[in-house]
C-alpha positions as CSV (number, residue, x, y, z in Angstrom):
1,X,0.0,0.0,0.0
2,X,1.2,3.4,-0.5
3,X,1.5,6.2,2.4
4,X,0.3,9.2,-0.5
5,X,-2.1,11.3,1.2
6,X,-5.6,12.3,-0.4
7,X,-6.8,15.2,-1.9
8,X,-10.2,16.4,-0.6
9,X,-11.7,18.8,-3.7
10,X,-14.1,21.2,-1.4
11,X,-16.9,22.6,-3.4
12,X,-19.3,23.6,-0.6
13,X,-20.1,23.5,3.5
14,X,-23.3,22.1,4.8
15,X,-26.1,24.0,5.7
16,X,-25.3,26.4,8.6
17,X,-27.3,24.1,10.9
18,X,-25.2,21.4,10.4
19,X,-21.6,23.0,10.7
20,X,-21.4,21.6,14.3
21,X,-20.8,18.5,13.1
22,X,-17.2,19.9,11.1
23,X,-17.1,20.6,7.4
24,X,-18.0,17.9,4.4
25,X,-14.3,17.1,3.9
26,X,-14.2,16.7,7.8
27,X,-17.4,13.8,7.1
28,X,-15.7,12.4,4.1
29,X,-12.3,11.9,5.8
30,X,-13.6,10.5,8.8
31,X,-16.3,8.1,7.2
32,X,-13.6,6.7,4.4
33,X,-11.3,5.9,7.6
34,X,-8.7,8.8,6.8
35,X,-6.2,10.1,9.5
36,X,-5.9,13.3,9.9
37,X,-2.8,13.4,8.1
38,X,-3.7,11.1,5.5
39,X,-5.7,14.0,3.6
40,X,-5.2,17.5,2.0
41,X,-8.1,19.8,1.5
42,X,-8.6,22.3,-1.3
43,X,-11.1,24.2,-0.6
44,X,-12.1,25.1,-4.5
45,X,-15.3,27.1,-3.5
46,X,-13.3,29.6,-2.1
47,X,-10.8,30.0,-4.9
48,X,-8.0,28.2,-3.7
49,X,-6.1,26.5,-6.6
50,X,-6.0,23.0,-7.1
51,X,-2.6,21.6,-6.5
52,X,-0.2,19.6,-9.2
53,X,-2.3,15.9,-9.2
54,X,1.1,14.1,-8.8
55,X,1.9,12.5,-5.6
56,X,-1.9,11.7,-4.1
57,X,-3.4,8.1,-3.7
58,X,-6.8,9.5,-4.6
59,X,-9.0,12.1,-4.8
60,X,-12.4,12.9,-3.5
61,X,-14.7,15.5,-4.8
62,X,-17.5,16.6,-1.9
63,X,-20.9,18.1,-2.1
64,X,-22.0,21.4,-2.8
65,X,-25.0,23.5,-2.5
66,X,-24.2,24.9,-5.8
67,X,-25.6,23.2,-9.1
68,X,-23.0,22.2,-12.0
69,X,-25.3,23.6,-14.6
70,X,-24.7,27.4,-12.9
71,X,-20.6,26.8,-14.4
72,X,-19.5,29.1,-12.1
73,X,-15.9,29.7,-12.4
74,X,-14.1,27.8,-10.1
75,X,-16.3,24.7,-10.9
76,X,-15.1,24.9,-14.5
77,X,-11.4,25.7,-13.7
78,X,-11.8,22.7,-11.2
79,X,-14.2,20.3,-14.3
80,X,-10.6,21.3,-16.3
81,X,-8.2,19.3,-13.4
82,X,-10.8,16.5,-13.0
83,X,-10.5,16.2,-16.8
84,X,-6.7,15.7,-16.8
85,X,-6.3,13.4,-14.1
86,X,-8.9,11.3,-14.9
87,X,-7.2,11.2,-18.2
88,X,-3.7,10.9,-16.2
89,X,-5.3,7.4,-14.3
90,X,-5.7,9.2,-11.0
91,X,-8.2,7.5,-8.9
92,X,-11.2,9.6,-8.2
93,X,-14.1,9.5,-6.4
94,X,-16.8,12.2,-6.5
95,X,-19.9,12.7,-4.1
96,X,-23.1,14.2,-5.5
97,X,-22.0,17.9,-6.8
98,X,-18.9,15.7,-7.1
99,X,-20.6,13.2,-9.0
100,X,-22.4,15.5,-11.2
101,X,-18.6,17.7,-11.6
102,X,-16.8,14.2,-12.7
103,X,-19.9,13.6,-15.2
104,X,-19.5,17.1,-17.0
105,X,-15.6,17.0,-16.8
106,X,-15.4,14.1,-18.9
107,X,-18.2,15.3,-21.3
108,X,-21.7,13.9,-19.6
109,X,-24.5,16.2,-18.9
110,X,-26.1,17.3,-15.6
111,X,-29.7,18.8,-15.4
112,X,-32.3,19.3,-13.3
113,X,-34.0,15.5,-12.6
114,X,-37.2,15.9,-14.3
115,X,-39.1,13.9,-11.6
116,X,-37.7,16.4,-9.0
117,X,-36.2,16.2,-5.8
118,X,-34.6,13.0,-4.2
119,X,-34.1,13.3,-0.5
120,X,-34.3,11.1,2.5
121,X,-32.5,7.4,2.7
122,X,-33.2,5.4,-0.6
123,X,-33.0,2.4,-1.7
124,X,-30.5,1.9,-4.6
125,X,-30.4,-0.9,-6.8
126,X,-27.2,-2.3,-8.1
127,X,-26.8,-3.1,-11.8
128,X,-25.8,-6.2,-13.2
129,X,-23.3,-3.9,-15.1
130,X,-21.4,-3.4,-11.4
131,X,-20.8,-7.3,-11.5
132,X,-17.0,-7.8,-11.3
133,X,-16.6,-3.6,-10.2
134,X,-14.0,-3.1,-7.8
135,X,-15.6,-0.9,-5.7
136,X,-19.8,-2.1,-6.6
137,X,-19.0,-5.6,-7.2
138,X,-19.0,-7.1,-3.5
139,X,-22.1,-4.9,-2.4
140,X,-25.6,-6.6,-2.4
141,X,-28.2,-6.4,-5.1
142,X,-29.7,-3.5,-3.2
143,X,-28.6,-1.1,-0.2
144,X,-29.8,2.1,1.9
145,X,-27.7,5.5,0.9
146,X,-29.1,8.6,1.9
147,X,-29.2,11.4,-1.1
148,X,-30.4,15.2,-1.1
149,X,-30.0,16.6,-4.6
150,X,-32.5,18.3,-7.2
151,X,-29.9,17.7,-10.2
152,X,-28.6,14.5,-11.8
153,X,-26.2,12.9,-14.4
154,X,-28.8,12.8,-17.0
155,X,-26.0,11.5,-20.1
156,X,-23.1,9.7,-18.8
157,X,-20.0,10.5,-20.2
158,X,-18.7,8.2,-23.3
159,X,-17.1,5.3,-21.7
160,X,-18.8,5.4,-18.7
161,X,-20.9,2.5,-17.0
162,X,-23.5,2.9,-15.0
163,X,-23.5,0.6,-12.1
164,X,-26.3,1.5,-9.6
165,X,-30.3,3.0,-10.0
166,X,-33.1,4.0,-7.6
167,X,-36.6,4.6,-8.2
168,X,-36.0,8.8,-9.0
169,X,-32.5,8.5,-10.6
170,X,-31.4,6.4,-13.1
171,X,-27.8,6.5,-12.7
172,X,-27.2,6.8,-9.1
173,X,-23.4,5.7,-9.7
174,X,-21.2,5.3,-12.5
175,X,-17.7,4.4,-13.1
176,X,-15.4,5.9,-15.7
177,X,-12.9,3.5,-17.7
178,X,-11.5,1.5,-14.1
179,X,-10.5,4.5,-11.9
180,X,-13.0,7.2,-11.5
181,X,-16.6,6.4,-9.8
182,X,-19.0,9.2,-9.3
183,X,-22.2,8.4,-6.6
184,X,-25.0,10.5,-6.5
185,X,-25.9,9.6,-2.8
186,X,-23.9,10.8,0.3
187,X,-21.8,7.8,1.9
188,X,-20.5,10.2,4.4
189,X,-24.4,11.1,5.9
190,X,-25.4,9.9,9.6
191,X,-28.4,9.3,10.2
192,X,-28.4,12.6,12.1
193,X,-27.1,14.5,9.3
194,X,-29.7,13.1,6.5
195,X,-32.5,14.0,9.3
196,X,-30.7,17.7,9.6
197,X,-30.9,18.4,5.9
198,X,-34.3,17.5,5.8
199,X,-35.4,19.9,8.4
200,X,-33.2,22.3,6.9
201,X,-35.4,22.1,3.7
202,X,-38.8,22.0,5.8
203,X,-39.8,25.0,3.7
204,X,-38.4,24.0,0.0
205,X,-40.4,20.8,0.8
206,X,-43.9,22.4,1.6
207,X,-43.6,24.2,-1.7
208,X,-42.6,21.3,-3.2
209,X,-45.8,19.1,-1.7
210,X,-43.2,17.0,-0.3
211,X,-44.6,15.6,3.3
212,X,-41.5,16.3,5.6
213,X,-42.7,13.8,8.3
214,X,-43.1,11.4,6.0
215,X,-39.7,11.3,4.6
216,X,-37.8,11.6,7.7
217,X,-39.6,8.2,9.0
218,X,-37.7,6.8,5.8
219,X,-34.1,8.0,7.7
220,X,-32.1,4.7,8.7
221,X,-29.1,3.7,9.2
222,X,-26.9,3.0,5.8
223,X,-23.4,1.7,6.5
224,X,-23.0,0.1,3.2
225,X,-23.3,3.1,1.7
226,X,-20.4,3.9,3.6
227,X,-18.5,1.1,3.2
228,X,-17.9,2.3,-0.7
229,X,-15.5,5.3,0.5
230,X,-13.7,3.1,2.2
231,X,-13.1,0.3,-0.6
232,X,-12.3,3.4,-2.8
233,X,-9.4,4.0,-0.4
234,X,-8.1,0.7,-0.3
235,X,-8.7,0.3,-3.7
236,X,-6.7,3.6,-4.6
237,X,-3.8,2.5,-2.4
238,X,-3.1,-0.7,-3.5
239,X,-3.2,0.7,-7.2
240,X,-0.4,3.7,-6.1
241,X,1.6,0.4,-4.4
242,X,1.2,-1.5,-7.8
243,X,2.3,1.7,-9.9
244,X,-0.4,1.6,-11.7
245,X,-1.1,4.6,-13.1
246,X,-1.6,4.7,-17.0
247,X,-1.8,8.1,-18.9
248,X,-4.3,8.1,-21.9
């Protein structure tokens, strides 16, 4: 295994009400087992720039309150490093807005999911494409993750495979070639967090005809969810140990 630290691509915070419980790097790092020193944050949303891709394990793109489709500047600057080290074989791994970023980096398309919003814990179905994935391949045929998001990767990017589904998004998760995944769900939620960001939305969700009540009695615990960040950094490790890397 190799001792390469992480990067942590920030591209929002949670909700104010939720910033007691750290920052979503802070939730990613701690719920894919990293040490403290075992990750480096760039915090993108507040222009920082990305660093030179040589000399991480991995990286992991977070969450954001922002939507791709706005292509606000440093998203795009940051789509543009995605772009080259996915195409330089750096693992990646990217988390809803992450997800979505990955998607339109490698030439995909992100909307707003015409069935609407997705929130609560969910059941997602994996694909019979995820048969023999690294990361998908040793989960069960379905699993709990919990998701907040209005947009989605509605077009995959060429060479893409989709490997997992729920009932209001089609393509939940996708890998790209063998090294980049995307997941539109949040492995890094608690219980306590998915139940804070549907409070947090109370009002979007009355507008919406959405019964609050309702979807925070579907809140559960979803530790397989989880249990994906953490076979992407084992994963990512034991290809940095292998040398492994591959430029297109």
């Amino acid at each position: 295994m190799t001792n390469a630290p992480f990067l942590i691509i920030a591209t929002g915070d949670p909700a104010p009400e939720l910033r007691r419980y750290g920052c979503f790097a802070h939730w990613i790092r701690c719920a894919a087992g990293l040490e403290r020193d075992d990750a480096i944050v760039c915090r993108v949303l507040d222009g920082e720039a990305l660093p030179d891709r040589e000399g991480f394990a991995g990286v992991l793109v977070t969450g954001s309150g922002s939507m791709v489709t706005e292509r606000l500047d440093w998203s795009e600057r940051s789509a543009k490093w995605l772009h080259a080290a996915a195409h330089a074989g750096v693992p990646l791994f990217g988390i809803c807005y992450g997800h979505q970023l990955i998607a339109h980096a490698l030439g995909g398309e992100v909307a707003y999911n015409p069935v609407g919003r997705e929130i609560g814990t969910v059941r997602v179905e994996r694909l019979a494409e995820a048969e023999g994935d690294p990361l998908f391949g040793p989960h069960p045929p379905a699993f709990e993750a919990h998701a907040t998001h209005m947009q989605s990767v509605i077009r995959m990017p060429e060479g893409a495979v989709r490997l997992a589904r729920s009932d209001k998004d089609g393509c939940h998760a996708f890998r790209w070639r063998d090294r980049v995944w995307g997941v539109q769900f949040h492995p890094e939620f608690s219980t306590a967090m998915m139940h804070g960001y549907i409070d947090v939305r109370r009002e979007k969700l009355l507008h919406e005809g959405i019964d609050r009540h309702a979807v925070k009695r579907t809140v559960t615990a979803a530790p397989l969810a989880r249990r994906l960040l953490r076979r992407f950094v084992r994963h990512a490790r034991a290809l940095g140990a292998q040398g492994t890397a591959r430029p297109s």
